[in-house]
N, C-alpha and C positions, 0 to 999 in steps of 0.2 A: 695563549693556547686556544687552539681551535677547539668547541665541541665536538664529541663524537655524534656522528651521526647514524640514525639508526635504519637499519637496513629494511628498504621497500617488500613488504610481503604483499604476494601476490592474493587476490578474493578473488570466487566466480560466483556464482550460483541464477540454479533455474529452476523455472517453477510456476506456478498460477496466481493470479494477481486478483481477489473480488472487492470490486470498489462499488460505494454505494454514495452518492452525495446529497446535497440541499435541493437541487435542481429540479423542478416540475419539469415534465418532456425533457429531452435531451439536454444534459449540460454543454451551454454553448460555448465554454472555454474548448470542446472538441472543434467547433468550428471555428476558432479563433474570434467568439464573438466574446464583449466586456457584457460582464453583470452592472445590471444596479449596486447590486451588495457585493460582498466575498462571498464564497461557498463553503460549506464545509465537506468531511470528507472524512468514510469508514471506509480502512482496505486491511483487507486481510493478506499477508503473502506466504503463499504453500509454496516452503522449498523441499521441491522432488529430489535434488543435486544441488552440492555445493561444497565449498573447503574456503576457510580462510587458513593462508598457510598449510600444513599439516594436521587440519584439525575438521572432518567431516560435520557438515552443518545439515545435511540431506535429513529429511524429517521436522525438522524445526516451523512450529507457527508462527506468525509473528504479527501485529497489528497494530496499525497506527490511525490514530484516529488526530486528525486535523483542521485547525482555525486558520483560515489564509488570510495572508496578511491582505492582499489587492482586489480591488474586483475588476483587475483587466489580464484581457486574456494574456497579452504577450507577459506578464511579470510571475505566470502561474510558475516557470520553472526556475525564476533568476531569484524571487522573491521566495516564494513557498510558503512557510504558514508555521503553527505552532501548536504542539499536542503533544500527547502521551504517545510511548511506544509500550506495545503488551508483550510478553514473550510467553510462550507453552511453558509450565512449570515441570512440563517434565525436562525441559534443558539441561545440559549438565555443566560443572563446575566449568570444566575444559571451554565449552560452547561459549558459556556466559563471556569469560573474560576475553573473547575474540567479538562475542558481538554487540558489546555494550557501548565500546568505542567506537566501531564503526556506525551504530544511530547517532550516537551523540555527535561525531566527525561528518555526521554529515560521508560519509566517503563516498558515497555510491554518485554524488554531485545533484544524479537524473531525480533522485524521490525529493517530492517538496514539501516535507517534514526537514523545516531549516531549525525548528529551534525546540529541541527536547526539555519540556516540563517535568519528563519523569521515566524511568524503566519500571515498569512492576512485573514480575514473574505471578502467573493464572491459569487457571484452571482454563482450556481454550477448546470448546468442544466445533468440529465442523462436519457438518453431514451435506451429503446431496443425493436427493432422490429424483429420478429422472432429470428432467432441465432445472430442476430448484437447489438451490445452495443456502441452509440456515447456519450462521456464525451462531455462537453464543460465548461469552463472557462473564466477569463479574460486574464489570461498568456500565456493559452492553449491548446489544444485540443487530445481527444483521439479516434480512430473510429477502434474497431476489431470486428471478426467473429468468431464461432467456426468452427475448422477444422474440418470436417466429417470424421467417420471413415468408415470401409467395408460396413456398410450397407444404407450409403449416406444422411444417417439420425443425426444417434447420433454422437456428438463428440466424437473423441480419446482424450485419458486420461494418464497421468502421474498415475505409481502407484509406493507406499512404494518409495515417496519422500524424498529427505535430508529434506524437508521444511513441512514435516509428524508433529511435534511439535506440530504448530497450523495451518496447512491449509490442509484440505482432498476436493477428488472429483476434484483433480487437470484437467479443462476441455484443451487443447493445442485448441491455435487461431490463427486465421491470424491479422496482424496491418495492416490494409489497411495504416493509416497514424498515427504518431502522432509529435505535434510541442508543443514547447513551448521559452516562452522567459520573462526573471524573474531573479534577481539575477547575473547577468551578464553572462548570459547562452542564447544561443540563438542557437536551434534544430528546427531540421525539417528530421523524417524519415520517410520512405515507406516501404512498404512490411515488417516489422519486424515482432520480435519473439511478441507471446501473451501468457497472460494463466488469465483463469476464474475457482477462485476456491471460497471453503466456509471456513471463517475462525473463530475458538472459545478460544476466548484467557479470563485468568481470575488470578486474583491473590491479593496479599496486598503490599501497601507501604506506607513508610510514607513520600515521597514525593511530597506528593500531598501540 
């Protein structure tokens, strides 16, 4: 007898993506260049919109914080890396059991948090005042800027990204700071690479 198989439920969601890494100057896995080392890697993702299945995910914080496995550019999205995923504690029952699977499953393919260490539901505060954006945590913290381009106003911008799939409006930032410590990791950098973009990811699985 054949198993039954269980039926593809459709995810979307969109939203803002602030990523903070290891990288002094620009992280050159943007440019398709190899590190000496692997980099690591604080992203926060604000879902504006979203549904997995019948189940509204809009509102949701979520953050992942990541050790990659490679230091070469081309294996950032085949490989990806390993870390904790944080979720807002204010999620609810419904949310949870839609979106615990899908970090762990890997679903979304494009995020390169391949290998979940752990889910914690936290306290996840994010404010932004003018161009500045501060994460806060229990494990951690995030505080960048956008870089101003020629006219001292608007940010400079990444264009026709490797990471083009699902993030556009690539903004380049400064990390004043970010730390964390969690899973046997314990960071703390300055002045690093940043980037503020919008991200629209959507698709089906039956790994939920």
């Amino acid at each position: 007898m054949s198993k039954e198989v269980k039926e593809r439920i459709s995810w979307s969601m969109k939203g803002v993506w602030h990523e903070a890494c290891a990288a002094e100057g620009h992280c050159s896995f943007y440019f398709g260049r190899d590190r000496e080392t692997p980099c690591k890697s604080f992203q926060l993702y604000q879902i504006d919109e979203g549904k997995i299945g019948d189940v509204d995910i809009a509102g949701v914080l979520a953050i992942h914080v990541i050790d990659l496995y490679s230091n070469k550019a081309a294996d950032v999205l085949t490989k990806g890396g390993e870390g904790g995923v944080y979720l807002s504690d204010k999620t609810t029952e419904e949310q949870k059991r839609y979106l615990e699977p899908f970090f762990n499953n890997r679903i979304p393919g494009g995020m390169i948090l391949s290998k979940v260490l752990g889910i914690k539901y936290v306290d996840i505060n994010f404010n932004r005042e003018g161009n500045t954006f501060h994460v806060t945590m229990p494990y951690g913290e995030m505080k960048l800027s956008y870089t101003p381009g020629l006219d001292g106003k608007n940010p400079q911008r990444l264009e026709n990204s490797i990471f083009g799939m699902y993030l556009s409006d690539l903004k380049i930032c400064n990390t004043h700071f970010w730390k964390y410590n969690d899973f046997g990791r314990n960071w703390d950098f300055k002045n690093r690479s940043g980037v503020v973009a919008n991200f629209d990811m959507k698709g089906k699985s039956r790994n939920f």
